[in-house]
N, C-alpha and C positions, 0 to 999 in steps of 0.2 A: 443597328443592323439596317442595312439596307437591300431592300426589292427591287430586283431590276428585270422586266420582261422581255420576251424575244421570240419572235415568230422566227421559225421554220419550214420550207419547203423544202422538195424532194420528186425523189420518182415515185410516184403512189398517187392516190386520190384525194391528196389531204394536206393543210397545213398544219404543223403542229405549233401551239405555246409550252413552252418553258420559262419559269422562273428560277432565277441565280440569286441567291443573298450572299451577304460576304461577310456577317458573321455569328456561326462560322461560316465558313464558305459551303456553296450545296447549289447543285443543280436537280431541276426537280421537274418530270413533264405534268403540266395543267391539264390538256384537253387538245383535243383534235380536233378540227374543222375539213367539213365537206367540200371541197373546188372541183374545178374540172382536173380532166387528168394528167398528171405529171406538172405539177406546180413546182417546176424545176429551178425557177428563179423569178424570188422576187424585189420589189422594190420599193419603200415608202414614197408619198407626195413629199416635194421639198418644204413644204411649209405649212401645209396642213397633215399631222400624225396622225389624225384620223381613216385618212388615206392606204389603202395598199392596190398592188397591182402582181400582178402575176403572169407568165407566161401560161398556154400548156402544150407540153414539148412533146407534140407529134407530128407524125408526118402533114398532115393540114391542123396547123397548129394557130391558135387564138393566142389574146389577152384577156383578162377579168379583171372589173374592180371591184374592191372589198369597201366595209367600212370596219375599221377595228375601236373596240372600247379601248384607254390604258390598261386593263387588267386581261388585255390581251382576247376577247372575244369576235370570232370573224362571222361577219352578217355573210346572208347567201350572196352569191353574184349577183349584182348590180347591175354591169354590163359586161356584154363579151362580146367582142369581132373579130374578124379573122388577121390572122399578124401578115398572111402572105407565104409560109414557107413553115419552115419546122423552127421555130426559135429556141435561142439558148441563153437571151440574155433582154431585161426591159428594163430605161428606166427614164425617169419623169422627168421631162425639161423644167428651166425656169417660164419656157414660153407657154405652158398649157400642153403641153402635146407632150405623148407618150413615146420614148423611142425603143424599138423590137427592131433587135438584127435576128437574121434567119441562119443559123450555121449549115442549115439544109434549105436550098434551094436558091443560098446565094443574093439574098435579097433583106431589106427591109421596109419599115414602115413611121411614118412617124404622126402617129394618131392624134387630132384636136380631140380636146374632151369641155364640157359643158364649164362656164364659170364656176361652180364651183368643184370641177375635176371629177365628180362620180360616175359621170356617165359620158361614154364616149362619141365620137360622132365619127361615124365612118366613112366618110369624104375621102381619105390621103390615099396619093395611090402607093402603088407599089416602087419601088427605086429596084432596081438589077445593075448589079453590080456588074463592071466588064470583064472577061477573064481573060487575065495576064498570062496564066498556066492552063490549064485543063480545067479548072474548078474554082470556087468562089465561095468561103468561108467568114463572112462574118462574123466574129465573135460578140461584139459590145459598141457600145456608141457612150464619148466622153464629152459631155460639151463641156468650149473653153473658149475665151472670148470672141462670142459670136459665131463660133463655127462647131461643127460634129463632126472630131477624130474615130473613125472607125475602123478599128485593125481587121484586117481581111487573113485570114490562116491561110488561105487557101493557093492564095495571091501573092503574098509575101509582100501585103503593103500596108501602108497606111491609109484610106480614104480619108480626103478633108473637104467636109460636105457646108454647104453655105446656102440659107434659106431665098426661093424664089420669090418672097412678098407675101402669100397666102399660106394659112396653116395646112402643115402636111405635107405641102410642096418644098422638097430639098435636090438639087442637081450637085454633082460632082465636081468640084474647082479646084482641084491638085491631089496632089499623093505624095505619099513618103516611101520611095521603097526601098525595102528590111533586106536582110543577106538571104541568099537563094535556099528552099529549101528549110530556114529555120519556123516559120509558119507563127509570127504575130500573133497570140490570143489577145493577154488585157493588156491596159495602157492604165499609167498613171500620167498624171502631171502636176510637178512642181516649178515652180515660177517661171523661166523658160525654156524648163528643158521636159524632154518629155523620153518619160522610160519605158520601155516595152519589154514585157516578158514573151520569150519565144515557146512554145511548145515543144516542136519538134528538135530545136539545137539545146532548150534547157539553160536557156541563157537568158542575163538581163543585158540589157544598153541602154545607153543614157544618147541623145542627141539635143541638138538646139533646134526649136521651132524656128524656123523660118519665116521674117515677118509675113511675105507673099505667098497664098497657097500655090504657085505655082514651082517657090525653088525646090530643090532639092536640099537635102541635109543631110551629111557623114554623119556616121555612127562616130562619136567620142570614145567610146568604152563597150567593153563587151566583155560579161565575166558567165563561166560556169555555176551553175545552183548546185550543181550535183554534189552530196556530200561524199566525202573521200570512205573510200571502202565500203562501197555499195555491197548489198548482198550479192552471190555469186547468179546470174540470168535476172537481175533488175535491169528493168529499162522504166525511162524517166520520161514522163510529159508533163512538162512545166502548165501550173493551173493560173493562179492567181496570186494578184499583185494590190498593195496596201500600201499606201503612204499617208498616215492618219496626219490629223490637224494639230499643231505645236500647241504646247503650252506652257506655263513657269514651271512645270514638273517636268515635262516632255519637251524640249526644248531642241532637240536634234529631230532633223526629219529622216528617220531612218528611213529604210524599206523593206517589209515582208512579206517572201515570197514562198509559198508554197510548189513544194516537190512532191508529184504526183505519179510514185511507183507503180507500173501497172504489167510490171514480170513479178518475177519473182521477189517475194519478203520476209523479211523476219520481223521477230517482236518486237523490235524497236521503230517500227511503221514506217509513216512518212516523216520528214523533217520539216520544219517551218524555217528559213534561212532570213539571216539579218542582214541587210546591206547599208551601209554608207557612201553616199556621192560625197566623194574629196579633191579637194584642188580644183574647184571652179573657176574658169575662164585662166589656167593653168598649161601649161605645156603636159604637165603629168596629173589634167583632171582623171577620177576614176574609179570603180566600186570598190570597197572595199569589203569583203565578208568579214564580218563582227561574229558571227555564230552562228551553228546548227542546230534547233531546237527538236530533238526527235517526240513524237507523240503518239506510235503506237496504234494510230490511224492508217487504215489505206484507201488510196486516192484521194487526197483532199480535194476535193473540187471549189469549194465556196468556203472562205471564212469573212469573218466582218469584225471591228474595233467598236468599242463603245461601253457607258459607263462614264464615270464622272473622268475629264480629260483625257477618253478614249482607254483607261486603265485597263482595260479588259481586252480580249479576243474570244472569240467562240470561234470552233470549226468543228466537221465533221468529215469522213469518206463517204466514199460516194459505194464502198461496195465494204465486206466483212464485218463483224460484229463490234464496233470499235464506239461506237455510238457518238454520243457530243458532248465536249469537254470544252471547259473556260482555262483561259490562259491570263497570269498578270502580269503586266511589264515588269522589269526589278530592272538596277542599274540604269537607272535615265531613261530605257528604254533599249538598251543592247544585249537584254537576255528577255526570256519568258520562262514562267515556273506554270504547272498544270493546277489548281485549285481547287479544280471539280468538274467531275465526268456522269451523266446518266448515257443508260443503254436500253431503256425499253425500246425506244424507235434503232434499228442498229445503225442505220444509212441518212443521212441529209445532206443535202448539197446549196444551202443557202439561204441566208439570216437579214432580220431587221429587228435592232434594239429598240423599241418603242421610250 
C-alpha cells in the first residue's frame, strides 16, 4: 500500500490535508490548517517540498508562506505581503520570485523571496496590465524559456512578459491575441505549441509560439469541451487545463480539461474531457476528443496530476456537496475511472501532492 499526501485549498480560512492510499484505494481528511482568508490557490517551491505559498483571494488580497512536514503539517505564516489586486492564481519561478496574477484589479506581482524562499521581500512593484477592452483579467502566469505567458480573460490575450535585470521587475514585450470575446484563462505548454483553454467560448486551441515576443500567431485548432447533451439551462465556463509529464507508462501527452457547469446540473456533474494534439506540423494538425469523463462534481475549478508517473488526479467543485475525489489514468491515459471520494470538506478549489 501506499500513502500519498495532498494539501488543499479553498474559499474558507484554512488549508486542508488529505491522505489517498491505493490499496485499497481511500481518501481520508487528516487535519486543517489556519491561513489567512480564502487560500484559493496554492502552490509548491519547485525544488524545495518544504515550501508552499498561497494566495488570499480578496478584494486587497496577499500571498503566504508556509513550511509543510511530508505528513502534511502547515506551520503558521511565515510571510505575507500584499499581491496588489485580488488574485486567483501564485506560483513559484525557477528564479526565486513568486508570481500572483490579480483576476481583480488587472494587475500582477512578481515577488523575490529570501535564499532560502520562506520569506518574502517586498520590493516588486506592481505591473498593470493595458486594457485592450474595458477590463483586464489575468488569470495565471506560465514560465517557459525565459519568459512569463500570462493569459489575460479579460483582454483576450496572451501577455509575454520578459525580466528587466532586477528581481521583481518584469515589463511587457509582446502578446498573443486569442478570438474576441472567448476570454483565455490557463495555458499549458508543450514543446512549441502552446494551448489555451478559453472560458467564455469553452474551447481549447493549440498555436505555435513564435520565436519573437513581438509576432503574432494563428490559432492552428480550436475544438469545443462542451460534452454533447448538456443538461437542459447548463452554461459552461471552461476551468482548467493539465498536460502532465510523459512517462514509459504514459507516453501520449494528452490533455485534461475541466468543464465547469455553472446553470443548470444534473447528477452526472461536470466532466473532465480528454484531448489529443494530432497531426503536427500537418496541413490537418488538431484536437482530437478521446473522452468525456463525468464526476458528479460542480464547478471544478482546480484539479492537479500526481503519484507515481502522475497516475492519479484529484479534483473538486468549487460549490455543492460533491466533496474530493481521486481519479486513475486506465488506457495509456485516454480514460479516467473514480477510485475514491471524501466529502467532509464539500468544496475545494486546488491541490499540491507532496
Amino acid at each position: 500500500m501506499v500513502n500519498l499526501t495532498i494539501l488543499a485549498g479553498g474559499y474558507d480560512v484554512f488549508i486542508a490535508t488529505y491522505v489517498f492510499s491505493t490499496e485499497p484505494f481511500g481518501l481520508s481528511l487528516a487535519s486543517k490548517w489556519t491561513t489567512g482568508q480564502n487560500p484559493s490557490w496554492i502552490t509548491g517551491h519547485p525544488t524545495n517540498k518544504s515550501l508552499v505559498y498561497a494566495v488570499n483571494e480578496i478584494d486587497v488580497g496577499a500571498v503566504q508562506a508556509f513550511v509543510v512536514d511530508p505528513q502534511g503539517k502547515l506551520s503558521a505564516p511565515l510571510s505575507t505581503v500584499p499581491s496588489g489586486g485580488s488574485p486567483a492564481h501564485v506560483v513559484a519561478l525557477s528564479t526565486g520570485e513568486v508570481a500572483v496574477s490579480n483576476y481583480g484589479g488587472g494587475t500582477a506581482r512578481f515577488i523575490p523571496t529570501s535564499p532560502s524562499g520562506d520569506v518574502f521581500i517586498d520590493t516588486a512593484p506592481v505591473l498593470t496590465f493595458p486594457l485592450i477592452t474595458n477590463v483586464s483579467h489575468p488569470h495565471m502566469a506560465l514560465e517557459f524559456d525565459n519568459e512569463i505567458f500570462v493569459p489575460d480573460l479579460g483582454g483576450d490575450t496572451i501577455w509575454r512578459l520578459g525580466s528587466e535585470g532586477t528581481p521583481g521587475n518584469y515589463k511587457i514585450q509582446g502578446s498573443l491575441p486569442q478570438p474576441s470575446g472567448s476570454g483565455p484563462r490557463h495555458i499549458a505548454i508543450s514543446d512549441d505549441r502552446l494551448f489555451a483553454l478559453h472560458e467564455l467560448a469553452s474551447t481549447l486551441t493549440v498555436q505555435k509560439i513564435p520565436q519573437s515576443p513581438t509576432c503574432n500567431s494563428t490559432i492552428i485548432a480550436s475544438a469545443s469541451i462542451i460534452p454533447s447533451n448538456p443538461p437542459a439551462g447548463a452554461k459552461y465556463a471552461a476551468a482548467e487545463i493539465l498536460i502532465p509529464k510523459l512517462s514509459s507508462r504514459f507516453s501520449t501527452p494528452y490533455i485534461y480539461v475541466s468543464n465547469r457547469n455553472v446553470g443548470t446540473t444534473d447528477e452526472s456533474g461536470d466532466s473532465i474531457a480528454i484531448f489529443e494534439h494530432v497531426n503536427k506540423g500537418r496541413k490537418d494538425e488538431g484536437l482530437k476528443l478521446i473522452k468525456q469523463v463525468f464526476t458528479g462534481l460542480n464547478q471544478i475549478r482546480g484539479m492537479e496530476f500526481g503519484g507515481p508517473d502522475n497516475e492519479y488526479l484529484i479534483a473538486s467543485g468549487v460549490v455543492g456537496t460533491g466533496g474530493v475525489l481521486v481519479l486513475r489514468r486506465t488506457d495509456e491515459g485516454r480514460n479516467l475511472e473514480i477510485v475514491a471520494r471524501n466529502t467532509d470538506i464539500p468544496t475545494r478549489t486546488t491541490f499540491i501532492w507532496l
